[in-house]
N, C-alpha and C positions, 0 to 999 in steps of 0.2 A: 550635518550628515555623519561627521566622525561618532558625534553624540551616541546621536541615534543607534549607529552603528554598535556601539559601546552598549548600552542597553542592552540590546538583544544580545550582543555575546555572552555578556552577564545571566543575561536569563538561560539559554541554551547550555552555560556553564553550572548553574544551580540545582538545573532538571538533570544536566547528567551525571551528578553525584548524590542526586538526591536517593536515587535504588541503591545504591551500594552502604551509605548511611547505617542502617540495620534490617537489610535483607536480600545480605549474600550469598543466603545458603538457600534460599527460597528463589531469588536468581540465577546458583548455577543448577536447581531442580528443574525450573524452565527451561534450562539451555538441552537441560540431560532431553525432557521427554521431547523437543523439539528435534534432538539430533535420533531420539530412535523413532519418531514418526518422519524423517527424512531415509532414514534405511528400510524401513517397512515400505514406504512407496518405489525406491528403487529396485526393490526384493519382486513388489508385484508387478511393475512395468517389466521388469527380467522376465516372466512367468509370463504375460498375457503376451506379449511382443516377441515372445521365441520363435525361432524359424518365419517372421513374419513378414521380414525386409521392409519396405520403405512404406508407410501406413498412411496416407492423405499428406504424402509429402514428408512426411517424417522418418527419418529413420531411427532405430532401438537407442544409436549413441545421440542422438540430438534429442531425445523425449527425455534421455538419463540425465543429459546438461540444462535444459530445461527446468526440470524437478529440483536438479541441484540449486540453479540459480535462482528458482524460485523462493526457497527456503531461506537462501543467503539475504537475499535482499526483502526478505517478507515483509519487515514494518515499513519497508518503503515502500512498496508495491501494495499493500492495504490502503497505504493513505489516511488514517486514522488520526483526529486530532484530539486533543480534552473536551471540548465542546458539551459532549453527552455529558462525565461527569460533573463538567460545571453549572450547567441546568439542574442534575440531580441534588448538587451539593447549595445552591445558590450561591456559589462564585462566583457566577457571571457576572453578578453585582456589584462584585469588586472589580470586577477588568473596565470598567467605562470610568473609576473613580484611577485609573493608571497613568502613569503621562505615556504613557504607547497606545498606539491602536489596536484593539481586540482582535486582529487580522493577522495581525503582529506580532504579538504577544503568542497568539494560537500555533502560529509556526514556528516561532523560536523553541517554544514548548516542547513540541513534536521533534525536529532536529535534534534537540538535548536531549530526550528519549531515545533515539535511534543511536547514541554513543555506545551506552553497555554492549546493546546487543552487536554492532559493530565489530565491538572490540574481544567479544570474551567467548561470540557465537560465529559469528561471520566467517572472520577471518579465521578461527581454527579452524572452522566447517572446510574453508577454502584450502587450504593447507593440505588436509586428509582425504579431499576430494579423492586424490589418487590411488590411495590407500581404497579407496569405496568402488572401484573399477568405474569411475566418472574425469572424464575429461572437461575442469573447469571453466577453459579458456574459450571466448570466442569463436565464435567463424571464421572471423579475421581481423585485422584491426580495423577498418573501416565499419567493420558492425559492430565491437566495441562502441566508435565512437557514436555512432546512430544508438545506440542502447541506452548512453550517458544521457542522451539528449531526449530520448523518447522514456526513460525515466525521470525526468524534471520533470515533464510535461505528466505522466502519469502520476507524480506528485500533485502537480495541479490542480487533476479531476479529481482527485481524491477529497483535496479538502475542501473543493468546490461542494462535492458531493453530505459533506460531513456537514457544512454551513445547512447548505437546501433540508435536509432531512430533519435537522434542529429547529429550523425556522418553518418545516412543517410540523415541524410537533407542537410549537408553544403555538399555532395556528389551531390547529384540531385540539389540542390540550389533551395530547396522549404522553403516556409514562413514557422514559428516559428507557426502562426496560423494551417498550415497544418498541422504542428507536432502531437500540441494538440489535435488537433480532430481526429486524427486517430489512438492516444495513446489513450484520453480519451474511445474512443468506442469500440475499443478492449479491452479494462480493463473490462467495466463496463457489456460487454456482457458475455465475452469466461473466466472472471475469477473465477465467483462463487460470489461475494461479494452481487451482488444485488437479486440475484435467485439463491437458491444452484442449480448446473449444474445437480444434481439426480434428481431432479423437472424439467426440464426441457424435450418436448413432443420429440417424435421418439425414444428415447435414446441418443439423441444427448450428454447425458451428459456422456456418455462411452467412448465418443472418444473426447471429448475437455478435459476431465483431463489429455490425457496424452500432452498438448501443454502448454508451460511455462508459462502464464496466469494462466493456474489453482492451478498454486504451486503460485502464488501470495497471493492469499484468499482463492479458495476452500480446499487445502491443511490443513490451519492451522487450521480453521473451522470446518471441520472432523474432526481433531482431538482432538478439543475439544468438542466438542458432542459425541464424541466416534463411529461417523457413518463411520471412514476410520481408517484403519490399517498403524500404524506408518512403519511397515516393507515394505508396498507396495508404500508410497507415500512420505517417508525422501530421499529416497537411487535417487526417481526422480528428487525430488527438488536439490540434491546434484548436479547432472548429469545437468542440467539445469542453475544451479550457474554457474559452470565450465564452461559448453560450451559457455554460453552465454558473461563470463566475460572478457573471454580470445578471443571470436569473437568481442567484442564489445571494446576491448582494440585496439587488430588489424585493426579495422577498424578507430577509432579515429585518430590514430598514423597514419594510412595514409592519412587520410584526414584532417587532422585537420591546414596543409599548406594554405588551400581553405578558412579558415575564410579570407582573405583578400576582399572575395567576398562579404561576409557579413558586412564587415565596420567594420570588429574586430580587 
């Protein structure tokens, strides 16, 4: 276990200095235009939410912490793994020649990814919150800690999601491009990261929480504003982990023969 253990730190340690390497200045350019489309959305929620008072539960300071914490914690709440470029690239061929499991390997990856931005976006983001007329901090600590927890979990579905999508693609034997655009669009619409889905006109935000997108972002989001009940929205993401882990396992394992088509 120690081994193993050791492995994956190594790898999460390789992936998180591999961006800074040589392209640190094309890194703090990401950081720049992510912190001014974090002001731009704060700017418009100011603007639409004036004089509006409490909107589907919401009030102006909770959509503004919201937004904030959406942006802070963004690569974790995408859930995003290499998966896609490694089908594009035929890496994948190399991760079953690794002494770690591909499952493994995928999330250590990921984790080591989410350092820079951690480190050099997050956490200043967090810092200036106050400076940005945003109050960072929880509801309370008790939704703090329901947040920790219902972000693991939306970790989860994410890379559940990432697997299943891959392992529909080398099934239908659609581009790597396909992938992402139909990952990306469904994230950004049906998960809550970009518009909490209670904002969202007809009520349509009634009936996209309960689809495993909204336990990606809407979920942990809730709960750290305190506008969702950890009793109503842990017990789904849970249900959502599982099914989706154990379908998206299944489905890999049988398709994952057909990387030959892919050049893997």
């Amino acid at each position: 276990m120690i081994t193993l253990l050791h492995k994956y730190g190594k790898t999460i340690a390789i992936v998180a200095t591999q961006s800074l390497n040589d392209a640190l200045w094309g890194l703090i350019g990401d950081f720049a235009l992510r912190l001014f489309h974090v002001a731009i959305l704060l700017s418009l929620w100011r603007t639409v939410m004036a004089g509006q008072g409490v909107v589907a539960g919401m009030s102006l300071e909770a959509v503004l912490t919201y937004t904030m914490v959406a942006a802070i914690f963004a690569d974790q709440l995408a859930g995003r793994t290499r998966i896609d470029d490694d089908l594009w690239s035929g890496n994948i061929a190399n991760r079953f020649l690794r002494p770690m499991g591909i499952y493994g390997q995928m999330l250590a990856e990921m984790v080591g990814g989410w350092i820079p931005g951690l480190l050099f976006f997050a956490l200043p983001l967090l810092l200036i919150a106050p400076l940005l007329g945003v109050d960072p901090l929880p509801a309370t600590w008790t939704a703090g800690l329901w947040f920790l927890l219902s972000l693991a979990l939306g970790v989860a579905v994410g890379t559940a999601l990432d697997l299943f999508f891959a392992a529909c693609m080398v099934f239908l034997e659609h581009s790597v491009y396909a992938l992402q655009r139909i990952r990306t669009i469904l994230t950004v619409l049906l998960s809550g990261r970009l518009v909490p889905l209670a904002l969202l006109p007809w009520g349509l935000g009634d009936y996209l929480e309960w689809l495993p997108f909204a336990s990606l972002a809407s979920a942990p989001l809730r709960l750290y504003t305190g506008t969702g009940e950890p009793r109503d929205l842990i017990p789904l993401q849970v249900i959502w982990a599982v099914v989706l882990w154990v379908g998206a396992h299944a489905l890999w394992c049988h398709n994952r023969e057909r990387l030959v088509s892919h050049g893997g």
